[in-house]
Legacy VTK file of the C-alpha trace (Angstrom):
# vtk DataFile Version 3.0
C-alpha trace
ASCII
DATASET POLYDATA
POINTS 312 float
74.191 90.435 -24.715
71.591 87.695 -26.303
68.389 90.370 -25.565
66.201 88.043 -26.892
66.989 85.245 -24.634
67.177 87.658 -21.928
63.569 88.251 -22.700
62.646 85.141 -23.159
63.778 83.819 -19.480
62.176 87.090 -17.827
58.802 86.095 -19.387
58.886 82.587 -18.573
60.265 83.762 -14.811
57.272 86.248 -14.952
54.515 83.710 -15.235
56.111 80.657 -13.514
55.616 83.536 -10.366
52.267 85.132 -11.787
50.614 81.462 -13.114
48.881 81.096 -16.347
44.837 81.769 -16.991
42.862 79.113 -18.863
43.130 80.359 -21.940
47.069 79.708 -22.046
46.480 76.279 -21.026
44.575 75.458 -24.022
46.366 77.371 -26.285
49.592 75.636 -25.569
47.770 72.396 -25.828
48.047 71.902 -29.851
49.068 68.525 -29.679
45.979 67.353 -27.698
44.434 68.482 -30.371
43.970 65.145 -32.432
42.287 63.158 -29.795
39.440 65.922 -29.904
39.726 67.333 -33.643
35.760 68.136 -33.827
35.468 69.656 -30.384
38.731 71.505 -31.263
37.092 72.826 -34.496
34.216 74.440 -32.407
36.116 75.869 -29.934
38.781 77.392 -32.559
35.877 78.954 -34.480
34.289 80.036 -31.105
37.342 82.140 -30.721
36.204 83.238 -27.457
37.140 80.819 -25.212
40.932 80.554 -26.310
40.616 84.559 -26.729
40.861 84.800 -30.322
40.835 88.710 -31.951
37.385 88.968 -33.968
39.068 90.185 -37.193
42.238 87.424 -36.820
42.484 84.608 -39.486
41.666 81.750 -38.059
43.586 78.334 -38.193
41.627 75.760 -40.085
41.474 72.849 -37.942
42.001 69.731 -40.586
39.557 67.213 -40.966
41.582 64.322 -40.251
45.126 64.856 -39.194
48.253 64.007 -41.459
49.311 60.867 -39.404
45.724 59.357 -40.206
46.259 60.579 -44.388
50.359 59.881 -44.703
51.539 56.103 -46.136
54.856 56.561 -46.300
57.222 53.897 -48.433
59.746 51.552 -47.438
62.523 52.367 -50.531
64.726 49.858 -51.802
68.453 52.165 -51.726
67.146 55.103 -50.661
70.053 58.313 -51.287
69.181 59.343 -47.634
66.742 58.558 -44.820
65.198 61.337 -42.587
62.733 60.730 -39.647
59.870 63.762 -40.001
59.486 65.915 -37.129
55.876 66.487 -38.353
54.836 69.450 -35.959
51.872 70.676 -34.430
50.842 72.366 -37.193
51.182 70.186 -39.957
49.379 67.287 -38.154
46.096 69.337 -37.107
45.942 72.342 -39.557
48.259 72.182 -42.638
48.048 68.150 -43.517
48.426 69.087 -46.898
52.362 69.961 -45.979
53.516 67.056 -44.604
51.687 64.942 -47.317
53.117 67.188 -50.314
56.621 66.683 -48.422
56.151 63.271 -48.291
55.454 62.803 -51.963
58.770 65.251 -52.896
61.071 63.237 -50.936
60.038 60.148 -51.976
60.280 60.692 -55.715
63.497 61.729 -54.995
64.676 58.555 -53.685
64.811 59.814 -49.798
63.118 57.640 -47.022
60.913 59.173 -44.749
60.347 57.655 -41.322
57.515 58.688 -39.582
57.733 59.147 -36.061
54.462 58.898 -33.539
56.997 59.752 -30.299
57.582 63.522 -30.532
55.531 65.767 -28.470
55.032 69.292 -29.469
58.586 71.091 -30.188
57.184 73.822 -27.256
56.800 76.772 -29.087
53.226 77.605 -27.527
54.867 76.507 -24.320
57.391 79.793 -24.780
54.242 81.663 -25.981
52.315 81.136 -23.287
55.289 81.063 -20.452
54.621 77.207 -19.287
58.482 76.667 -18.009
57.709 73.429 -16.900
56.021 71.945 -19.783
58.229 73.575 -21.820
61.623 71.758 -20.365
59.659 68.526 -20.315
58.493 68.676 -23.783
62.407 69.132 -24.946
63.867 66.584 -22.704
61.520 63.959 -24.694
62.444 64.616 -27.967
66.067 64.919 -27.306
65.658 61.657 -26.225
63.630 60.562 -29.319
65.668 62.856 -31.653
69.059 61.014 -30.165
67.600 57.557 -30.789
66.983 58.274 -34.475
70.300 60.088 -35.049
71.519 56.424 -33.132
69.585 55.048 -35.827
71.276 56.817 -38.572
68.360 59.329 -39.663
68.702 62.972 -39.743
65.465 64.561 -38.524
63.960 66.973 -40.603
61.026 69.548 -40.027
59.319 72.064 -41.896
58.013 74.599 -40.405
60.549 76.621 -39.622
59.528 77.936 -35.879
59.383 74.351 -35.062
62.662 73.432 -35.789
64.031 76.968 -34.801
62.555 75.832 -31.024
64.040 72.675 -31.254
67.626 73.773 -31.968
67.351 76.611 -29.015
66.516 73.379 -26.561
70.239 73.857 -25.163
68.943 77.158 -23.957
66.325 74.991 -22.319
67.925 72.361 -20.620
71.404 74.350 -20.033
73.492 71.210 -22.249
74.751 70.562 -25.964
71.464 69.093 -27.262
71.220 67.620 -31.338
69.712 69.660 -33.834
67.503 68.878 -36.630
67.680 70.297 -40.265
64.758 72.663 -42.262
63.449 70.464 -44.868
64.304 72.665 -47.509
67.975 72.805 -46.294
68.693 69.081 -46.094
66.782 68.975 -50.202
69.213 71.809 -50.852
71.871 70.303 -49.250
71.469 66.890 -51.108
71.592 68.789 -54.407
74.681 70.469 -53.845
76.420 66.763 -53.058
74.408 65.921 -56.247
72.319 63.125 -54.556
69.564 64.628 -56.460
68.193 66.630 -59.117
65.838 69.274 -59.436
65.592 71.247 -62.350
62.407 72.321 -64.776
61.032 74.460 -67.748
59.362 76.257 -65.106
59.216 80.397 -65.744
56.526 81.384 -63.106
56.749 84.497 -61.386
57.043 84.121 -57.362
56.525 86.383 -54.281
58.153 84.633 -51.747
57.698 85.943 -47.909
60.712 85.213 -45.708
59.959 83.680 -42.443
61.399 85.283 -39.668
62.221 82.215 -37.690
63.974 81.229 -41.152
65.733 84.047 -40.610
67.218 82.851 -37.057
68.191 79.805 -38.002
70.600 81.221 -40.379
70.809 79.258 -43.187
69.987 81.144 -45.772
67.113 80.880 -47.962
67.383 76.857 -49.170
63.594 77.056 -50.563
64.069 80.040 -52.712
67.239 78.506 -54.127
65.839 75.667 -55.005
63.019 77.358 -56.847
65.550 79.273 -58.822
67.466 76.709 -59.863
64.150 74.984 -60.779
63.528 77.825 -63.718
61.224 79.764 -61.254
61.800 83.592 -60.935
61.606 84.084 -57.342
61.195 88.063 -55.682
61.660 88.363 -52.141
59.496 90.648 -50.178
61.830 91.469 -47.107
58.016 94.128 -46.091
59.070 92.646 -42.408
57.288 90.163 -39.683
54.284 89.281 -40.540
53.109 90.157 -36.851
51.366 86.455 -36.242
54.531 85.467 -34.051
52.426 81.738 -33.548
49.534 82.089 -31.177
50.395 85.427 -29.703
49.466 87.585 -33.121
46.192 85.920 -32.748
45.082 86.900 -29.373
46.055 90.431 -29.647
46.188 90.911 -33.653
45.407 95.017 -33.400
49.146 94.619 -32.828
50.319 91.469 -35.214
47.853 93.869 -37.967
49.875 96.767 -37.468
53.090 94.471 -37.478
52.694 92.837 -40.762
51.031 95.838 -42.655
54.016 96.270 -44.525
53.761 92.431 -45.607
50.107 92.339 -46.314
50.255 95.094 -48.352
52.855 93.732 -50.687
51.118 90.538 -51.283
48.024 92.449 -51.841
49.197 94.888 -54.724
51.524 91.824 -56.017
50.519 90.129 -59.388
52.896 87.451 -58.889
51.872 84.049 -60.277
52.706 82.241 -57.101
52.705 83.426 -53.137
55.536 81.082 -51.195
56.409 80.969 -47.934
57.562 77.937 -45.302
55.506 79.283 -42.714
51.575 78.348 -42.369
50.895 81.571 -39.786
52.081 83.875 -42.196
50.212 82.524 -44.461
47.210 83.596 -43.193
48.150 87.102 -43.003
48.982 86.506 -46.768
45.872 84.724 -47.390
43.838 87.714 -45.292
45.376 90.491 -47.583
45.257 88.651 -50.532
42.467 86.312 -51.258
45.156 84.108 -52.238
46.631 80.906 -50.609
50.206 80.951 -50.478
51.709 77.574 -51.195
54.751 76.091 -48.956
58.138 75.748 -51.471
57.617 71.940 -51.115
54.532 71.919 -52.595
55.646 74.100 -55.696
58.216 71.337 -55.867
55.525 68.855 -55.964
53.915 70.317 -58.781
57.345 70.442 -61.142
57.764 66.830 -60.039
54.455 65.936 -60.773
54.201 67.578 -64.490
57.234 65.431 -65.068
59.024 68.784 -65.884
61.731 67.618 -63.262
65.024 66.888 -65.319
66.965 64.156 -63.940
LINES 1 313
312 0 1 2 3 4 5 6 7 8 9 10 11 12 13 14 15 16 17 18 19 20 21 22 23 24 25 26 27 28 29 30 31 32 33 34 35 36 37 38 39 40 41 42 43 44 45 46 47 48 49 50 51 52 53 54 55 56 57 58 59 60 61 62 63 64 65 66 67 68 69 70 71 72 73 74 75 76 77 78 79 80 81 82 83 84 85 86 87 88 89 90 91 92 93 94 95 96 97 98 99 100 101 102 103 104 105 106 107 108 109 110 111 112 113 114 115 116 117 118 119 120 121 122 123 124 125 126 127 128 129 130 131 132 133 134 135 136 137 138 139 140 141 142 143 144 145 146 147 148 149 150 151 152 153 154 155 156 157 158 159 160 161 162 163 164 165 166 167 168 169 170 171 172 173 174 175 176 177 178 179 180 181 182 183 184 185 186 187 188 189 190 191 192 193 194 195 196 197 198 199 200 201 202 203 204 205 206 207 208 209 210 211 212 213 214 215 216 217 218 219 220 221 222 223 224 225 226 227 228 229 230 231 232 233 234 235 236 237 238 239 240 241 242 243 244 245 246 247 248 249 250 251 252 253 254 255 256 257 258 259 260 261 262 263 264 265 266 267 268 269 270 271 272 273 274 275 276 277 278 279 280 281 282 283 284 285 286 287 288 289 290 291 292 293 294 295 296 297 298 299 300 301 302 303 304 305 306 307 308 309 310 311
């Protein structure tokens, strides 16, 4: 039996019947968030009104959003093009993502396509139990995500609970729907076929948190393996969830602290050089125990490539 599915139905079922409070409305309503970004700001730092814990880490709303910051290129003979799935996340909060990914893939020859069509991948949508937006929100972007595969692009994303929502839209809509690759996979995947090459002098200790919705998608670890086989020496923690689960750890974190204790803890007592992980949210449980940022495995790439310490 697929319990988590099961789950999942008999919460949305729940509060299709029950209805949803304000609150859930504007917490599912991330990708509003851009035509409001100051009046978003106050209200996320309010916490109140979207019923944020006191002692939760709060998501720092960006000051302009990565479609207003990103340029992408138009590249001669590209070795692959990809249309970015930018996400909710990296648009309003985590800019810095998308425009670090931007820069990676482009020095490696790969085209990126960026796409103003997609709506949110629905994610809050499950969080908050809004069926109907939910279903909407995926029947859009399979239509968008269909187009560009039409179009010859594979779709890329890289936050991994955003593209782990994405590929469980068959649940959704009850049909085969297409799927869209991690970022780090498709990099990883390209340097196995030996489209490119990323290798470097590097030596710096890691501590390298595994997403869970990484995890689910069940294709490995493409980020750490890429580290390693650019010089870096890369320990994974494996301490567990680190209890944010999206919005939900941050409405009730006495629960999401007591779920990633394990996790802070480790990055707290750990004197690696570098925190990694592909996922934001935990990052702020990192950042929380810590003191210290944890960086995305793209933008560690970024930094090889930019030294010039990437071999070719």
């Amino acid at each position: 039996m697929d319990f988590a599915s099961l789950m999942e139905w008999a919460w949305l079922y729940y509060k299709t019947t029950r209805g949803m409070d304000v609150r859930e409305r504007l917490f599912e309503m991330l990708d509003m968030m851009r035509f409001a970004r100051p009046l978003a700001k106050k209200v996320m730092e309010g916490r109140e009104l979207l019923g944020i814990h006191k002692d939760a880490p709060l998501l720092p709303v960006a000051e302009k959003g990565f479609s207003q910051l990103a340029k992408p290129k138009k590249l001669e003979k590209p070795v692959a093009k990809v249309a970015l799935f930018t996400t909710c996340l990296v648009e309003n909060f985590f800019p810095e993502i998308g425009l670090d990914l931007l820069e990676v893939y482009e020095s490696l020859g790969i085209e990126v396509k960026l796409v103003n069509d997609f709506v949110c991948c629905g994610a809050p949508m499950l969080d908050v139990g809004d069926a109907d937006r939910l279903k909407k929100n995926a029947e859009h972007n399979v239509k968008v995500i269909e187009r560009l595969k039409a179009e010859g692009y594979e779709v890329i994303s890289p936050i991994p609970t955003c593209t782990l929502m994405i590929n469980e839209y068959h649940k959704v809509l009850d049909r085969e729907t297409p799927k869209v690759l991690d970022a780090m996979e498709f990099l990883f995947r390209l340097k196995k076929e030996g489209k490119i090459t990323l290798s470097s002098t590097q030596s710096k200790n890691v501590y390298y948190h595994p997403p869970c919705h990484l995890r689910y998608l069940k294709v490995g670890y493409p980020g750490v393996n890429l580290l390693r086989t650019s010089g870096f020496k890369v320990e994974i923690s494996n301490k567990g969830c680190s209890g944010i689960d999206g919005g939900w750890g941050l409405r009730n974190y006495d629960v999401a602290r007591r779920v990633g204790s394990k996790m802070m803890e480790s990055f707290k007592e750990s004197k690696a050089e570098l925190f990694v992980t592909e996922c934001p949210l935990a990052g702020l449980q990192i950042e929380k125990a810590s003191g210290r940022k944890p960086l995305h495995p793209i933008q560690v790439l970024k930094e090889v490539i930019k030294s010039g310490q990437n071999k070719s």
